[in-house]
N, C-alpha and C positions, 0 to 999 in steps of 0.2 A: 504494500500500500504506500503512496507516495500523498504528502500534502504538497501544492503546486501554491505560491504565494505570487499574487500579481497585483501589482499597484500597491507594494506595502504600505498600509497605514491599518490604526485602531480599529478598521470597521472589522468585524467578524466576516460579511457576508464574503470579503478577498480572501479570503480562504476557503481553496477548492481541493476536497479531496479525492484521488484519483483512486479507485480499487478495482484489483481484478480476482475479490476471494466472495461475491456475492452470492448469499443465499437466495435458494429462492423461495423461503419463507420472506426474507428482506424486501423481495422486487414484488412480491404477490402485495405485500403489507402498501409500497410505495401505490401500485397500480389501483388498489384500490380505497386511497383515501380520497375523504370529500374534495371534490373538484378543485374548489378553492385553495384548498391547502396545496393540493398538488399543483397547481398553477403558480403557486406564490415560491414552493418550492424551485421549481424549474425556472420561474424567473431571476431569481439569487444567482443560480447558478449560471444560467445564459448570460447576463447582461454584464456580470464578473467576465466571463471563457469569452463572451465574442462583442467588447465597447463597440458601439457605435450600430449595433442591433444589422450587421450586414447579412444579405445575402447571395449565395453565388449561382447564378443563372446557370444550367448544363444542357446541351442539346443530345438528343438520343437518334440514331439512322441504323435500320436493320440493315447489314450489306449480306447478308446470307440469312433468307427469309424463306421458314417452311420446310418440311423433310428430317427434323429432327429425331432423332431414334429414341430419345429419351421418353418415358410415358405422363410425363406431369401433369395433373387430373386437371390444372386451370391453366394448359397452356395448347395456344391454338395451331402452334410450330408442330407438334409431335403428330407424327405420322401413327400412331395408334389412336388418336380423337378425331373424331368425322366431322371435324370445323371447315371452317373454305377455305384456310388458308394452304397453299400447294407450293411443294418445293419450287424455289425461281435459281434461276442464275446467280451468282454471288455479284454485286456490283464493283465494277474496275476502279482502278487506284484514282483518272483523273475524274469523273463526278462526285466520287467519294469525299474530295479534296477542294470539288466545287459547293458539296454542301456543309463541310467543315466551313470555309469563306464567307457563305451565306450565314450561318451562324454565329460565327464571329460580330459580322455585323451587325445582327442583331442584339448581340447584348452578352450573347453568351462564352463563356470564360471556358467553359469544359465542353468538350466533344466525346461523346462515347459512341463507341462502333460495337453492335451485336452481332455475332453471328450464331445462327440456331445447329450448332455441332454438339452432341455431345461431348468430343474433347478437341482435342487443337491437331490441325493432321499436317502433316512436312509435308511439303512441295512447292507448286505455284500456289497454292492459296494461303500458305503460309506466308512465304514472301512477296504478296502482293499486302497482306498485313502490316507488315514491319515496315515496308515503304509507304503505308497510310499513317501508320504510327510517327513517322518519319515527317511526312507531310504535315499533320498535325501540329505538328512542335517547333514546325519550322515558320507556322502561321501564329503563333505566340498562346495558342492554346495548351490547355491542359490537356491531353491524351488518354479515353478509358477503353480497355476492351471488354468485353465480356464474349467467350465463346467454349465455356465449358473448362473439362480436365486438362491439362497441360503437364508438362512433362518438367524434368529441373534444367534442362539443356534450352528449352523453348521460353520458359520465363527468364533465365539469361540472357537470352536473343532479345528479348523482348526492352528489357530493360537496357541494353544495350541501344536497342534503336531510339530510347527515350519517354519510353509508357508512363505514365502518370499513376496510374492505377489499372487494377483489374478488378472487376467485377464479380462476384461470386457468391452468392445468395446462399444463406442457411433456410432458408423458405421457411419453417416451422422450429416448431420443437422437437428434439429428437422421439418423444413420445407419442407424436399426433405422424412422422413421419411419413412412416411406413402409408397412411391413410391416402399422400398424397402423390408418392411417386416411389418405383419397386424397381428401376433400372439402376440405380444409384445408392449408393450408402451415405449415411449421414458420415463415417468415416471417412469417405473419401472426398468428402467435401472438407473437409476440416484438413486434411490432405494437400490436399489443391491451396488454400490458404496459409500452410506451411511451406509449399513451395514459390509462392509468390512473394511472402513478407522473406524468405531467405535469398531471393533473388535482389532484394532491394526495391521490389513495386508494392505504393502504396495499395491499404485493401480497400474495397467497396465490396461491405456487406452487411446484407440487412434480410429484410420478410417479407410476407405478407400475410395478413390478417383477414375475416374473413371466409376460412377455408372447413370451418364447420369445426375450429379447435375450441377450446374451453380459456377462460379464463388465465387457469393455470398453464397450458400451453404457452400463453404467450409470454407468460413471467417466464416461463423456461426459455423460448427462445430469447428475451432477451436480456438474461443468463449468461445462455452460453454467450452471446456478443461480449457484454462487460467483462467477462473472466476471459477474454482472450486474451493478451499481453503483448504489443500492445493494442489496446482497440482498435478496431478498423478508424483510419481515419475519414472516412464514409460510411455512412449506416443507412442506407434508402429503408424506407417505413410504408409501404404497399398497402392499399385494399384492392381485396380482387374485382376483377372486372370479369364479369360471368359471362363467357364467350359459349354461342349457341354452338353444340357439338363438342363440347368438352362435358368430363363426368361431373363439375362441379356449373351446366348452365343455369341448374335452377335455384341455386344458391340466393338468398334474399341480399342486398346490399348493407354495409354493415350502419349503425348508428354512426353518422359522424360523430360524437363525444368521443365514440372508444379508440378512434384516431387520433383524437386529441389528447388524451390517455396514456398512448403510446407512445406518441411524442414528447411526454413531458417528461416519461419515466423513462425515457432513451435518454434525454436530454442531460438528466438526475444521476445517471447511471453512467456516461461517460459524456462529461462536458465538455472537453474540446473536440470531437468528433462532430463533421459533419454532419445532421439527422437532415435525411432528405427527404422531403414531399415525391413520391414516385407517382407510382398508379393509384388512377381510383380519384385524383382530385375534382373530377369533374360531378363528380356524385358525393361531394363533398359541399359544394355550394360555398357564397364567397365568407361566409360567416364564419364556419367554420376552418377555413384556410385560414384568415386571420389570427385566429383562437392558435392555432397549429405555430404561426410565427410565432407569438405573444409562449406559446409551451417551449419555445427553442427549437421550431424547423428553422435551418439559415441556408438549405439551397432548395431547389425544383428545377423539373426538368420544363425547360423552355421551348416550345416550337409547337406547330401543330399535331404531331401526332409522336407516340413513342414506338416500338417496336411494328405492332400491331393494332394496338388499337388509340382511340383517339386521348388530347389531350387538350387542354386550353388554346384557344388562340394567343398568339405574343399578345397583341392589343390590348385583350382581354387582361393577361397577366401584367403588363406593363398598368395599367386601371387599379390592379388590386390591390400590386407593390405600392403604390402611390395613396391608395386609401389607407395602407397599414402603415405608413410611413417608415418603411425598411428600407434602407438602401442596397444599390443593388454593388456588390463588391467591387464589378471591374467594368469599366466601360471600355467600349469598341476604341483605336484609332482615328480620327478624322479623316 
């Protein structure tokens, strides 16, 4: 356990303490106290970990969309769920690089590239990666991939070329697991995160909620986050989006409070980490997004749509940023 002291003076509230031995009697207790309290808590801590209440805009582009072998019961990529989405071509290094640009200019600071693989495969579409990653960083963006298992020789390359982060989702609790996807082990996810954080690429990992888990479930997954060492320093915070042809289409949408919930006790639970608005904010409505900044989200994903499915319009978001009065991290070049 480390205390982290910023802006030393008398106030108590600069005093942040960073742990990664939490129970999950601890995280259950935090998740579900009165709203208020927990709000007032997560504020202490945000407005200590990130002055100036910023947040960092990130834009999302599938470049390998559909044909996934993985079976994830909420995703519309996996070729064992009868959704519309059907394997495509992987997209080439220069459009890729043209809407990293476009992005840029809009506002946004981080670029992440999905591709729906279950693990990372050598060849040419490896190294059309690396020179996207490349391209990236050479646009003064931040760099994310997400494309599944990876090897300790590939996140080398990787961080090599200049990756920012990768991407890698614990999705659940190791307890609710098994409920949501049987091609993959919760171990080799954890896996995949030891070989990334040993490479030297920052983590982006987080969940989603939503998936027909409990309560406690979600204390557990975000458990195992905080006791990771060190935290990812991204933590995307998901609701699912109930995509027709997946085994989870008739899933109700979840209460926005319990996103906000989440966010607070992510927030609580490792304070300097990024806690990101991913999916699902659209059925979150703008009240609640705010509520979500004010619990310590400080990035979202910017642009109109994510992987697959839809997401705020910029306009829109640029409206909401400016009613909550957050600032947005980094602004474009002129």
């Amino acid at each position: 356990m480390k205390v982290i002291k910023k802006n030393a003076s008398s106030n108590d509230s600069n005093l942040i303490v960073v742990r990664n031995d939490w129970t999950l009697n601890e995280v259950q207790d935090l998740l579900k106290l009165p709203l208020m309290d927990l709000l007032w808590q997560a504020q202490l801590v945000h407005r200590t970990a990130n002055p100036g209440y910023k947040v960092q805009l990130a834009s999302l582009l599938s470049v390998k969309t559909g044909g996934c072998e993985e079976d994830c019961a909420y995703c519309p990529q996996s070729i064992h769920n009868s959704s519309d989405v059907t394997g495509q071509p992987d997209l080439s290094i220069k459009p890729v690089l043209e809407k990293a640009k476009k992005a840029k200019d809009l506002g946004a600071h981080r670029f992440c590239m999905g591709w729906a693989w279950r693990e990372i495969r050598d060849g040419e579409s490896f190294e059309a990666m690396l020179s996207m990653v490349r391209g990236v960083r050479a646009l003064g963006l931040e760099a994310c991939v997400t494309a599944g298992m990876l090897t300790n020789e590939q996140a080398v390359r990787l961080a090599e070329a200049g990756l920012t982060a990768y991407n890698h989702n614990l999705d659940t609790s190791p307890e609710h697991y098994g409920e949501i996807i049987s091609t993959r082990t919760y171990q080799e996810r954890l896996e995949t995160l030891y070989k990334v954080r040993s490479a030297g690429i920052s983590l982006c990992c987080g969940g989603i909620i939503g998936m027909g888990e409990s309560t406690t479930d979600r204390a557990s997954l975000l458990r195992q986050l905080a006791n990771l060492s060190p935290h990812p320093e991204s933590v995307p915070i998901n609701a699912l989006v109930a995509v027709e042809g997946t085994p989870l289409e008739n899933l109700r949408s979840i209460d926005p409070l319990e996103m906000v919930r989440m966010v607070a006790t992510a927030r609580i639970l490792m304070p300097y980490s990024r806690v990101r608005l991913s999916a699902g904010r659209e059925q979150l409505g703008r009240e609640a997004q705010i509520l979500c900044f004010q619990a310590g989200a400080d990035s979202i994903f910017y642009g109109d749509s994510l992987l697959t499915t839809s997401n705020p319009q910029t306009e829109v978001d640029k409206e909401l940023l400016a009613q909550a009065g957050v600032q947005v991290e980094w602004e474009p070049d002129n």
